[in-house]
C-alpha positions as CSV (number, residue, x, y, z in Angstrom):
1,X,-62.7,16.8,-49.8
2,X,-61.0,14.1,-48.1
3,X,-62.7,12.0,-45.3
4,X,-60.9,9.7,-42.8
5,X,-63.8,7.6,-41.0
6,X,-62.6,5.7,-38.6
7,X,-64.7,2.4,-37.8
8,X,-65.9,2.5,-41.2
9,X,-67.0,-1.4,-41.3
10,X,-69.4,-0.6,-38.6
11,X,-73.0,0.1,-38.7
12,X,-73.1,3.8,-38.5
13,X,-69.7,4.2,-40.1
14,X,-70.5,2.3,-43.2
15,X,-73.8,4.2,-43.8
16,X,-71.5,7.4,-43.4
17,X,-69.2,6.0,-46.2
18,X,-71.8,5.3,-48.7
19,X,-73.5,8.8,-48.4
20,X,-69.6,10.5,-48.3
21,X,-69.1,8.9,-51.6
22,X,-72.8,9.8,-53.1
23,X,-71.7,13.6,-52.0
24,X,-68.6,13.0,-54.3
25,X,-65.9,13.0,-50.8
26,X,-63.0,10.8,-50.9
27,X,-62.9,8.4,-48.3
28,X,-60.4,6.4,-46.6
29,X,-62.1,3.7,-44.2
30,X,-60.4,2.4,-41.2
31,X,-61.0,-1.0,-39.1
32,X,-59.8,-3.3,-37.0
33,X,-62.2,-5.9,-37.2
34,X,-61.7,-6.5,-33.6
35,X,-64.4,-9.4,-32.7
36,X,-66.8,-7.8,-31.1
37,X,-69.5,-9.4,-33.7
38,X,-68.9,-11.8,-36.7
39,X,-66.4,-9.7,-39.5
40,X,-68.4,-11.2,-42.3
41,X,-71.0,-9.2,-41.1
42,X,-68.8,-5.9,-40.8
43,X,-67.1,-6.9,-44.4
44,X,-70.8,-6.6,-45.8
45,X,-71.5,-3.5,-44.4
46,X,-68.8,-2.5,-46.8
47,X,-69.4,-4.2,-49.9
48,X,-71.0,-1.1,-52.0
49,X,-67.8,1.2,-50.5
50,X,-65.3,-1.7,-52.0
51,X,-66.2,-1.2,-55.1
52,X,-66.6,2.5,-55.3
53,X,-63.3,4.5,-57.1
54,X,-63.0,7.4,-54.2
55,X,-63.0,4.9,-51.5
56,X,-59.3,3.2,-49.9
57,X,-60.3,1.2,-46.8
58,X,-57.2,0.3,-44.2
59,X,-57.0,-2.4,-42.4
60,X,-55.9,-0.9,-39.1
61,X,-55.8,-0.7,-35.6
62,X,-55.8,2.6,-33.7
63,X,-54.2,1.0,-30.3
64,X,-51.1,-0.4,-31.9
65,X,-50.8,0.4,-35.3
66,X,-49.0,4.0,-37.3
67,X,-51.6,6.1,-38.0
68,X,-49.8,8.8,-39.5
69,X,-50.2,7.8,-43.4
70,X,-53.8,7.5,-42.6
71,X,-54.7,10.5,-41.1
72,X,-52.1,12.3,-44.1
73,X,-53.9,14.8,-46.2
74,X,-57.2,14.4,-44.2
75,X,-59.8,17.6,-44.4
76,X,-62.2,15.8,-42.0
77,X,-61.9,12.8,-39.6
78,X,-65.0,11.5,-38.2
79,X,-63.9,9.3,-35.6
80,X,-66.7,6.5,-35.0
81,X,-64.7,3.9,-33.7
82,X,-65.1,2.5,-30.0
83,X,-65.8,-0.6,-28.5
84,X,-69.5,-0.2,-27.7
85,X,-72.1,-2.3,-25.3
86,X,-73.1,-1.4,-21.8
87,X,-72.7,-5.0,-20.4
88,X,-69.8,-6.3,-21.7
89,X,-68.1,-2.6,-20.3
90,X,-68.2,-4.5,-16.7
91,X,-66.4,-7.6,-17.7
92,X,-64.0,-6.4,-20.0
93,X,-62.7,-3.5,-19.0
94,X,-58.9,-3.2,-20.2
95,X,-60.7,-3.5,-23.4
96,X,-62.7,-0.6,-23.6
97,X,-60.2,1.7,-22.0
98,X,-58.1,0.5,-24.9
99,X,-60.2,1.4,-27.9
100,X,-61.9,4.0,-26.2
101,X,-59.3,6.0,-24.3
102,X,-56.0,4.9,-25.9
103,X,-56.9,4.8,-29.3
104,X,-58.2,8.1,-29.4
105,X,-55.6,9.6,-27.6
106,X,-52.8,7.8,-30.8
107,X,-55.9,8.9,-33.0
108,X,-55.5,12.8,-32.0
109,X,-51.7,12.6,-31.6
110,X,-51.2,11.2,-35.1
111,X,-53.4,14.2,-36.3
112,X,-51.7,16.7,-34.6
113,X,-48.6,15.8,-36.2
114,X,-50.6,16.5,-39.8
115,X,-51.9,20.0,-38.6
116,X,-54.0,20.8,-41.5
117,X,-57.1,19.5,-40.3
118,X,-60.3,21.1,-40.7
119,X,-62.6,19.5,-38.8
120,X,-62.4,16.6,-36.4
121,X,-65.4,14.8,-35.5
122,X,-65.9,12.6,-32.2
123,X,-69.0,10.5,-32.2
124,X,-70.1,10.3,-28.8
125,X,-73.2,9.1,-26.9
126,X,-76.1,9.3,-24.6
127,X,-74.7,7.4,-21.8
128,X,-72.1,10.3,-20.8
129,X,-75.4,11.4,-19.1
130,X,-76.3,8.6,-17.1
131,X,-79.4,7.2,-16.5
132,X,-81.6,9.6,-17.2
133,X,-80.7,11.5,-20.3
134,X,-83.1,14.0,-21.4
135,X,-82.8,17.2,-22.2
136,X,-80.2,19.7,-24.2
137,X,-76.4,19.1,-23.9
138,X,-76.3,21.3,-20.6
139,X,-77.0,18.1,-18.8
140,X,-74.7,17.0,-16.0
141,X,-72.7,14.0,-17.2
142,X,-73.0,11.0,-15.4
143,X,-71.9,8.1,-16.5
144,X,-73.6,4.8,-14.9
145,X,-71.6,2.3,-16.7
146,X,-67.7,1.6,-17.4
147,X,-68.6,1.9,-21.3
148,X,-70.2,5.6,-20.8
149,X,-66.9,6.5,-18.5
150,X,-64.9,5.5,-21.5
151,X,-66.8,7.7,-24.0
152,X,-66.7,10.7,-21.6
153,X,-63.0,10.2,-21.4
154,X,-62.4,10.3,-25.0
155,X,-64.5,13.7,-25.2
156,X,-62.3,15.0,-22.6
157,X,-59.5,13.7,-24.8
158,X,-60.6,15.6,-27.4
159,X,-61.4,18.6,-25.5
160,X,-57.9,18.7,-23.6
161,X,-56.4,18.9,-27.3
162,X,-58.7,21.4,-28.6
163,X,-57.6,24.0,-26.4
164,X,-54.0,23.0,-26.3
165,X,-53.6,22.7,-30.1
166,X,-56.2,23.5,-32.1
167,X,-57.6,20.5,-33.0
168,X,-60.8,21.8,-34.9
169,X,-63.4,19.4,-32.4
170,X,-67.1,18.9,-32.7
171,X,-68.6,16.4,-30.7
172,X,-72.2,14.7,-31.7
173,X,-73.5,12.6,-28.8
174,X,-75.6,10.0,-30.3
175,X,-79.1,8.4,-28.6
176,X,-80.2,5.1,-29.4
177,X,-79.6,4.6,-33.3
178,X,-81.4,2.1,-35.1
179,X,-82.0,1.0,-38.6
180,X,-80.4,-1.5,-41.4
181,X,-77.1,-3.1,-40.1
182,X,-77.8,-2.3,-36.9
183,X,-75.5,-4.5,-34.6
184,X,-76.8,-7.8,-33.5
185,X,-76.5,-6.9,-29.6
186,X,-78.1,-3.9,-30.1
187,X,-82.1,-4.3,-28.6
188,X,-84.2,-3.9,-31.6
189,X,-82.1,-6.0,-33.9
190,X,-82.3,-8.9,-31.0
191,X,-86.7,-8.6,-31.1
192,X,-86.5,-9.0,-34.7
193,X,-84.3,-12.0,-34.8
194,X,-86.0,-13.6,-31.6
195,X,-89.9,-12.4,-33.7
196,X,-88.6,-14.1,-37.2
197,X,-87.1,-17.2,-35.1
198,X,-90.3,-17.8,-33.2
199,X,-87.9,-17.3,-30.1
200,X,-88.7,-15.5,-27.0
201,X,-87.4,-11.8,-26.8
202,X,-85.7,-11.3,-23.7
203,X,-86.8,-7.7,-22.3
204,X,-85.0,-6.2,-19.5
205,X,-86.8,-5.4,-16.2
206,X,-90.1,-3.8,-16.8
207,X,-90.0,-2.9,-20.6
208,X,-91.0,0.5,-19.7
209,X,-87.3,2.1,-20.1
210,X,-87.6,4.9,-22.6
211,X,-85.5,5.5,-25.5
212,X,-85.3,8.6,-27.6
213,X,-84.8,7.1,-31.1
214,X,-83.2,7.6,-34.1
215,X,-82.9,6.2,-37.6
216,X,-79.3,5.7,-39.0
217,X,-79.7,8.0,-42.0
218,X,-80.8,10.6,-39.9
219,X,-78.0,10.1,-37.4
220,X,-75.3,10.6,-40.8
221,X,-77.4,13.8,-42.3
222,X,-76.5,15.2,-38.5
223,X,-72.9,14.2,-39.0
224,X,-72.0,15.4,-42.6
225,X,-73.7,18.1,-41.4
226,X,-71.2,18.5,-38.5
227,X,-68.4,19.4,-41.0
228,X,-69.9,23.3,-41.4
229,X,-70.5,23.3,-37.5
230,X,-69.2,25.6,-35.3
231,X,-65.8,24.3,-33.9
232,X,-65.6,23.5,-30.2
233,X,-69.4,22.8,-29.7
234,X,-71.0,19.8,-28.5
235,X,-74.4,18.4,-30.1
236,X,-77.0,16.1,-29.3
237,X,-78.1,14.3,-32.3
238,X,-81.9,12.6,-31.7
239,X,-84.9,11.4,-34.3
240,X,-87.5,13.6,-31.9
241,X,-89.7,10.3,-30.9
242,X,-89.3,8.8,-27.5
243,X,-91.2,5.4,-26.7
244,X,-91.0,2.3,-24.5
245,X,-89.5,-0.6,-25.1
246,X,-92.8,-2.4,-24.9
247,X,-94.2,0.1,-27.3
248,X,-91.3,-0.8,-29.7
249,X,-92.2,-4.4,-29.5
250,X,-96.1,-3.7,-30.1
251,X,-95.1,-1.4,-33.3
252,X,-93.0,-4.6,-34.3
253,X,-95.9,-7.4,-33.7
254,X,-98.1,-4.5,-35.7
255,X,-96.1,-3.9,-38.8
256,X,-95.0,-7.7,-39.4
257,X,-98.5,-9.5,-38.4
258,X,-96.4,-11.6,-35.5
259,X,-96.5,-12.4,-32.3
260,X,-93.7,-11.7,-29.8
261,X,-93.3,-13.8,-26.9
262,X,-91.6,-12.0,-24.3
263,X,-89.0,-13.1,-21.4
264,X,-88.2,-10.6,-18.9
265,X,-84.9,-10.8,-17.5
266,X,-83.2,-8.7,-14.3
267,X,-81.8,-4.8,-15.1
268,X,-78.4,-4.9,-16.2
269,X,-76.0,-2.6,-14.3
270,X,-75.6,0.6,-16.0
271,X,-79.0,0.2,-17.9
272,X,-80.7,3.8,-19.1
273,X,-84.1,4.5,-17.7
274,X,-85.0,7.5,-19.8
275,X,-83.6,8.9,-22.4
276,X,-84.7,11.9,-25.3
277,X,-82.1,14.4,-26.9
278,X,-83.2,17.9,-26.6
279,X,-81.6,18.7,-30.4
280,X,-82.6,22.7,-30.5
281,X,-78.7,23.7,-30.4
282,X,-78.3,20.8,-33.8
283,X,-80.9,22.4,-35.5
284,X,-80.4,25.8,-35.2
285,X,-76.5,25.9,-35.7
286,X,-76.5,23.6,-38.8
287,X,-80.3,23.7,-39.7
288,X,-80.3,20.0,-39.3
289,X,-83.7,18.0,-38.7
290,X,-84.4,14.3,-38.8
291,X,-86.7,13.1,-41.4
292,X,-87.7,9.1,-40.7
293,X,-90.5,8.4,-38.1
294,X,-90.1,5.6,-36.0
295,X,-92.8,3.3,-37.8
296,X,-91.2,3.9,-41.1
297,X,-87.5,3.5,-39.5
298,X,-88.6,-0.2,-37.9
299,X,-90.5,-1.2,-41.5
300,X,-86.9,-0.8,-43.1
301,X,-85.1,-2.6,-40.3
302,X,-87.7,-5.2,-40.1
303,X,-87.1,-5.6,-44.1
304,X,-83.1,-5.6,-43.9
305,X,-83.6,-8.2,-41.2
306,X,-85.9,-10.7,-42.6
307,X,-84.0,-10.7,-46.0
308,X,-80.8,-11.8,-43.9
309,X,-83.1,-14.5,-42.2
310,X,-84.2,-16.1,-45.4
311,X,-81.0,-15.9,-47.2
312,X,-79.2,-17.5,-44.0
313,X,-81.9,-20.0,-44.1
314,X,-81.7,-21.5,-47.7
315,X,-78.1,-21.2,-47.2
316,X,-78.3,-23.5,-44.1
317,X,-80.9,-25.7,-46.1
């Protein structure tokens, strides 16, 4: 089978490579690079896909560039790229309604013109919900931040050319994903870093927001799984364990013997209070199930993270 994924130098997308190549898929990887967070870093999410024989990566960009030699052949495209980050959404606008709206909507038009699709995949996420996000895809969606109004407007996308040309959609909304290569904006990479630094972690509000977590190898079982589900359907995709942000920090000072020093900071507009993903519909349509508890997910980050930190060290040194 051929797979287009498209951020594929991402976090989640480059997991999704490696494990499309270790099921024997070829792959064709798409990116942009666009500055959102250092490209080396995005270049070694790669590496291992570089150098496999099934895998072409494409140095593209969906807003501006012809997509239609990309997309050419495809079985499955998983579409993973977006210009993610609640805060940033505020400031920035014209830039997430251009990798978020207009790039999906060239995406979708320059798979339409291939017509021999068989599935197309739209990862999503939580914050179409709004603040509180908990419970089973029936939820209302309301959005609470310019980034979450983006995503919701690429579903619709999606949706409006499902039913007007049989694009073969499934959407997987994702909730809080965490794990190896985990962006350095994203909250758990930042305790980490600030933990191994001796820095302060900066902790938003009270600390007592809730996050339904899961681990990044869980969150690409649920999406090669997605290629046998039922077309037209919407999915939330969740690891089943739902703590605090303090909590998270505790587990953190607990598995690495440190002490975190915290700094609370105001709310940031468009911040989630709770969030858990009912996943009932997931599993019982695809028999999916995640597989990596929290403790074990944050042992594997921690590792991933304080390898980087020494080897950034003796290279400064």
């Amino acid at each position: 089978m051929k797979v287009l994924v498209t951020g594929a130098a991402g976090f989640i997308g480059s997991h999704l490579c490696e494990r499309l190549l270790h099921l024997g898929h070829d792959v064709v990887g798409l990116d942009a690079y666009i500055p959102y967070y250092a490209r080396e870093i995005k270049e070694a999410n790669l590496a291992s896909c570089q150098r496999h024989p099934r895998f072409r990566f494409r140095l593209l960009d969906l807003r501006t560039d012809n997509l239609d030699g990309s997309v050419m052949d495809a079985d499955v495209v998983v579409h993973l790229a977006a210009m993610p980050g609640l805060m940033r959404s505020w400031t920035d606008f014209d830039l997430y309604v251009g990798c978020n709206i207009q790039a999906t909507q060239r995406l979708l038009e320059a798979v339409r013109r291939q017509g021999t699709l068989q599935r197309f995949i739209l990862g999503s996420t939580s914050s179409v919900y709004g603040r509180f996000a908990s419970g089973d895809e029936t939820l209302p969606t309301r959005p609470v931040s310019p980034y979450g109004v983006t995503k919701l407007a690429a579903e619709h996308l999606c949706k409006s050319y499902a039913e007007s040309g049989d694009l073969p959609l499934v959407i997987l909304r994702f909730f809080s994903v965490y794990g190896p290569r985990q962006r350095p904006d994203m909250a758990y990479n930042r305790f980490v870093a600030a933990m191994l630094a001796g820095e302060p972690i900066q902790v938003y509000g009270d600390g007592q927001q809730v996050r339904g977590n899961t681990y990044v190898l869980d969150c690409v079982a649920a999406i090669t799984a997605a290629f046998e589900a039922q077309l037209g359907e919407t999915y939330n995709v969740g690891g089943g364990e739902a703590v605090s942000v303090l909590e998270v920090i505790e587990r953190l000072e607990k598995l690495s013997g440190l002490k975190a020093h915290l700094r609370m900071a105001p709310v940031p507009p468009g911040d989630q209070r709770h969030t858990f993903a009912d996943t009932t519909k997931l599993r019982r349509h695809v028999n999916w199930q995640p597989h990596v508890h929290l403790d074990e997910g944050l042992r594997r980050q921690w590792h991933w993270q304080e390898q980087l930190f020494h080897r950034r060290g003796k290279r400064a040194a």
